[in-house]
C-alpha positions in Angstrom: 215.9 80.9 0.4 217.2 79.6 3.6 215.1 80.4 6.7 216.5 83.0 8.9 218.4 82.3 11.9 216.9 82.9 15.5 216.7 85.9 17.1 218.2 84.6 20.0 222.2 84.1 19.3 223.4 80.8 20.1 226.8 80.5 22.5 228.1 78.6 19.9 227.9 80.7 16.8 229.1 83.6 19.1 232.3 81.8 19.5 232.5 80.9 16.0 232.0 84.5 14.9 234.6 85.5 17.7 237.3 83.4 16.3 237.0 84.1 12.8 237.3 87.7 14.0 239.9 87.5 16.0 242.4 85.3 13.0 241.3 87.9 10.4 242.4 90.9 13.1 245.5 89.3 13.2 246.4 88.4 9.9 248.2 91.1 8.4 250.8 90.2 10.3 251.2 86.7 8.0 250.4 89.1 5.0 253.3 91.2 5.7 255.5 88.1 6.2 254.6 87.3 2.1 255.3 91.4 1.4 258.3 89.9 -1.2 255.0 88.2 -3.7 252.5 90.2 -5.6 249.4 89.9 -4.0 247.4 87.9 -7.1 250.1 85.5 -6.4 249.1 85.1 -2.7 245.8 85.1 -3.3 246.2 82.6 -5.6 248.2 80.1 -3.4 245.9 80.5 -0.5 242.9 79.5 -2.8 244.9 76.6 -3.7 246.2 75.4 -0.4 243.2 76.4 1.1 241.3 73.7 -1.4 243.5 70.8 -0.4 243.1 71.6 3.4 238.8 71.9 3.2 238.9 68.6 0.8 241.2 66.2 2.9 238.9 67.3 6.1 235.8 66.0 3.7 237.5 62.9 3.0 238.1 62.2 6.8 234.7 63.0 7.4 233.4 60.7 4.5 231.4 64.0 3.1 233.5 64.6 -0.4 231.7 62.4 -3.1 228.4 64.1 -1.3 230.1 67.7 -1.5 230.8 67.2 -5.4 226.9 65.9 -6.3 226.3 69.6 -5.3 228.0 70.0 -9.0 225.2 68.4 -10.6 223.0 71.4 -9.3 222.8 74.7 -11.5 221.4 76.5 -8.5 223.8 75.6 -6.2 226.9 76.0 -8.4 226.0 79.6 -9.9 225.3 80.6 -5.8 228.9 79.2 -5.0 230.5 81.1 -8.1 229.0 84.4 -7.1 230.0 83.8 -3.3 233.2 82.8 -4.2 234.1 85.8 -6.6 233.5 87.7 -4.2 235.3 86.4 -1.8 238.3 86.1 -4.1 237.8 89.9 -4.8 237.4 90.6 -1.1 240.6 88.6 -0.2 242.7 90.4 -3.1 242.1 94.2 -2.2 242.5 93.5 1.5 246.1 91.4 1.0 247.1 94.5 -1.6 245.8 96.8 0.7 248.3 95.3 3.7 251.3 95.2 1.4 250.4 98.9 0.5 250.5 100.5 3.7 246.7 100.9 4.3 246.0 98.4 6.8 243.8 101.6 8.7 242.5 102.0 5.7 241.2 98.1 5.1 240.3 98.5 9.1 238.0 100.9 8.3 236.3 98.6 5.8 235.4 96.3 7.8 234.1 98.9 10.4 231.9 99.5 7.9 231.0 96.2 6.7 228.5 95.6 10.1 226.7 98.2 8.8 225.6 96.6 5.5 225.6 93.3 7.4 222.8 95.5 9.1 220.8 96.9 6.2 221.0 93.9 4.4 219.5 92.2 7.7 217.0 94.5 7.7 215.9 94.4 3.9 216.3 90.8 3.0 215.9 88.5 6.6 213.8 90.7 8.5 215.9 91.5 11.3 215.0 94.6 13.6 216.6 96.6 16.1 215.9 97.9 19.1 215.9 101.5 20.1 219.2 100.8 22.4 220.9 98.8 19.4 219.7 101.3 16.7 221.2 104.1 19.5 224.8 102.3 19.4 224.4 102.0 15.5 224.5 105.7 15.4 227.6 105.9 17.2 229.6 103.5 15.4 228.1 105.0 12.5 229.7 108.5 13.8 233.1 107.0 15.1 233.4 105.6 11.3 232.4 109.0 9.8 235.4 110.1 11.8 237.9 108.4 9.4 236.8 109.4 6.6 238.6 112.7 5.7 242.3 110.9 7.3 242.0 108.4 4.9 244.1 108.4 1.4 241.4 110.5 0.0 238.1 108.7 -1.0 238.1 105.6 1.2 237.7 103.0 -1.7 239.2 100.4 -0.3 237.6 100.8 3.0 234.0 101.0 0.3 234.7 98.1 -1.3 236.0 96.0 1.2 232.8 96.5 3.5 230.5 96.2 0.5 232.0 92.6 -0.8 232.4 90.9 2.2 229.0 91.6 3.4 227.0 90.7 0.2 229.7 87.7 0.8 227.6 87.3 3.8 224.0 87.5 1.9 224.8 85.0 -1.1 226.1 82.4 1.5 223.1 82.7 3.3 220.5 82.0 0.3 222.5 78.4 0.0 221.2 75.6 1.6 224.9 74.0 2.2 226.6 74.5 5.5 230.3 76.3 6.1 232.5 73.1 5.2 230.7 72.2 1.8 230.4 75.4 0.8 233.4 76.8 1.1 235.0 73.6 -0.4 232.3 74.3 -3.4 233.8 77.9 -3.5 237.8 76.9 -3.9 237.2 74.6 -6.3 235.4 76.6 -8.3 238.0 79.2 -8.4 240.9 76.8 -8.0 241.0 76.7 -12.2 241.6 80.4 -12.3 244.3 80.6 -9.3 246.2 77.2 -11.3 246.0 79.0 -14.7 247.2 82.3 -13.3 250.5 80.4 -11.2 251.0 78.7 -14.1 251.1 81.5 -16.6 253.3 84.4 -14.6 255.3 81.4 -12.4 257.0 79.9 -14.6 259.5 78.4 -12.0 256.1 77.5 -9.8 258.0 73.7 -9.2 260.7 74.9 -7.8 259.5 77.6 -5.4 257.6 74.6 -4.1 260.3 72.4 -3.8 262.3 75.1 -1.8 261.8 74.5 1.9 262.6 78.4 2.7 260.3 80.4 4.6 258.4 82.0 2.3 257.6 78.5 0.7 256.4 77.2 4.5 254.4 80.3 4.5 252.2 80.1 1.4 251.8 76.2 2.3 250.3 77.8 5.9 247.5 80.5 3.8 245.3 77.0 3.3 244.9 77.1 7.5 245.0 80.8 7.5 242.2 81.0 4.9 240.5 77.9 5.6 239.9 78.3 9.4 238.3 81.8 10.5 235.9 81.3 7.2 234.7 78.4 8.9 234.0 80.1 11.7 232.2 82.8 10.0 230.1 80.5 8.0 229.1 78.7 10.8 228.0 81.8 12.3 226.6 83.5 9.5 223.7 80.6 9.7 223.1 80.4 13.3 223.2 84.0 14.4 221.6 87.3 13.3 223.6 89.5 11.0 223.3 92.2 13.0 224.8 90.2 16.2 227.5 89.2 13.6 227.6 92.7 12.5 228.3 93.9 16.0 231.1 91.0 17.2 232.5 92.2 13.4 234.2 95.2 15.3 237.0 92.9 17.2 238.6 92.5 13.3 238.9 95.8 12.8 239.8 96.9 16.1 243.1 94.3 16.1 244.4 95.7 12.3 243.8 99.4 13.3 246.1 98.6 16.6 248.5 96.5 14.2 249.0 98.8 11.6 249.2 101.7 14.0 251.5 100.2 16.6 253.1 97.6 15.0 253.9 99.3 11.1 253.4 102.6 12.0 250.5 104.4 9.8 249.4 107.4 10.3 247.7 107.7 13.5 245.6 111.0 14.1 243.3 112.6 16.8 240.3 111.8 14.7 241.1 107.8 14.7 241.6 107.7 18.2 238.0 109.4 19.4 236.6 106.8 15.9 238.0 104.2 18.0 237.0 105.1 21.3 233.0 105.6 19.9 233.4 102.2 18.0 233.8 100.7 21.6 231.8 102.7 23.0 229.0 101.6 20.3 229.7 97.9 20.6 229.4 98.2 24.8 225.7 99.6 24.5 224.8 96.7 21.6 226.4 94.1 24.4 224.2 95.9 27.0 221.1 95.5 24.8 221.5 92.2 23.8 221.8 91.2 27.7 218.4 93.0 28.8 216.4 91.1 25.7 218.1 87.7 27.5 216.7 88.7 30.7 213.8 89.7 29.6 212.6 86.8 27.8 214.0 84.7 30.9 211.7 86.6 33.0 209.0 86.0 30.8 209.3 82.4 30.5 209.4 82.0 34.2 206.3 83.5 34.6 204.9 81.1 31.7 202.2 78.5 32.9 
């Protein structure tokens, strides 16, 4: 097992995790623009295109016959498998869940996902809170608890979402590859199943390729779409604490709650807007905390001999 990451979070990973969040807040937007496809289908072209983008980028970087001896490594490959069904699983429910008309719904999720990022920081990497942090914990805890009885009666989605993606989180920190390898070990490990299942229900898959309409520009994009914000994330994941990810995991949310309440019109009720408002409200005490521990151990290693 990979050593955890330091307690202090780097300005770097910060970003990282900030613009992973901020594409995936943003991206049912693209996922609505692909509403005409079955989700497997998407899911299956973004695995695809996502493969070719991650394995050109390790041929310009002179890292793919090194990515691929990875294959030769049991450990390594079953890790990969797992992370990547999961992923695929993750990606799957939150696309149907966009073409369905719960993007609240999927928001919610991923509310909820910091909190298993949490707990699973606490169980498996040692991680610990502060009494401030554990304080705004509670409150986002309670703003969530908010949504619950709005929600399309039990909030599976928003359950399963938030329970994949975060053990996503855990599996991909017990490898010892970074972000770009790993990833690239993922989609081409699932790329046999997303060919075979084009290939079986597409059978004019050549020719919606060699369309140049929109839709075909599109699904040629979800390699970038996919590609970049997990990245960022796995670049985070292994240089920040999970429950500072956990935290800066709120912006996602936060963006598809505003998008599928002001942009496509889901239901919006009182109870959302006071979840929303403690979410914040939550996220501005964790910020607070975080800066008195930096000033605190600044203070303490100026007085250092």
């Amino acid at each position: 097992m990979t050593s955890p990451p330091p307690s202090t979070p780097s300005p770097s990973g910060i970003t990282a995790a900030l613009g992973a969040f901020f594409l995936w807040g943003v991206l049912p937007i693209y996922w609505k623009s692909l509403q005409a496809m079955p989700a497997p289908h998407i899911i299956a072209h973004r695995t695809l295109w996502a493969l070719a983008l991650l394995w050109v980028v390790l041929i310009i970087q002179g890292n793919a016959i090194a990515t691929l001896r990875h294959l030769r490594q049991p450990r390594i490959v079953a890790w990969h498998l797992l992370s990547g069904t999961l992923l695929a699983g993750n990606w799957l429910l939150y696309v149907w869940a966009t073409l369905h008309e719960r993007i609240i719904e999927a928001a919610l999720g991923y509310y909820l996902n910091p909190f298993f990022n949490m707990l699973f920081g606490y169980l498996l990497f040692s991680e610990r809170q502060t009494r401030l942090q554990k304080t705004s914990i509670a409150i986002a805890l309670a703003g969530v608890l908010c949504q619950f009885h709005v929600s399309q009666g039990f909030p599976w989605v928003a359950i399963t979402l938030a329970l994949s993606f975060a053990l996503y989180a855990v599996v991909r920190k017990k490898s010892p590859l970074t972000s770009l390898p790993g990833l690239s070990l993922e989609t081409l490990l699932l790329a046999p199943i997303a060919l075979y299942w084009l290939t079986v229900t597409t059978p004019t898959l050549d020719a919606t390729l060699r369309a140049a309409d929109t839709q075909t520009i599109l699904l040629l994009c979800t390699g970038f779409a996919t590609a970049i914000p997990l990245l960022l994330f796995g670049y985070a994941a292994r240089t920040i604490p999970l429950t500072t990810l956990g935290i800066l995991q709120f912006l996602g949310p936060t963006l598809q709650f505003l998008i599928g309440w002001m942009m496509y019109r889901e239901t919006m009720t009182i109870s959302r807007t006071v979840s929303f408002l403690l979410i914040w409200c939550a996220i501005g005490i964790y910020a607070y905390s975080l800066r008195q521990i930096r000033q605190r151990r600044e203070a303490s290693s100026k007085t250092e001999p």
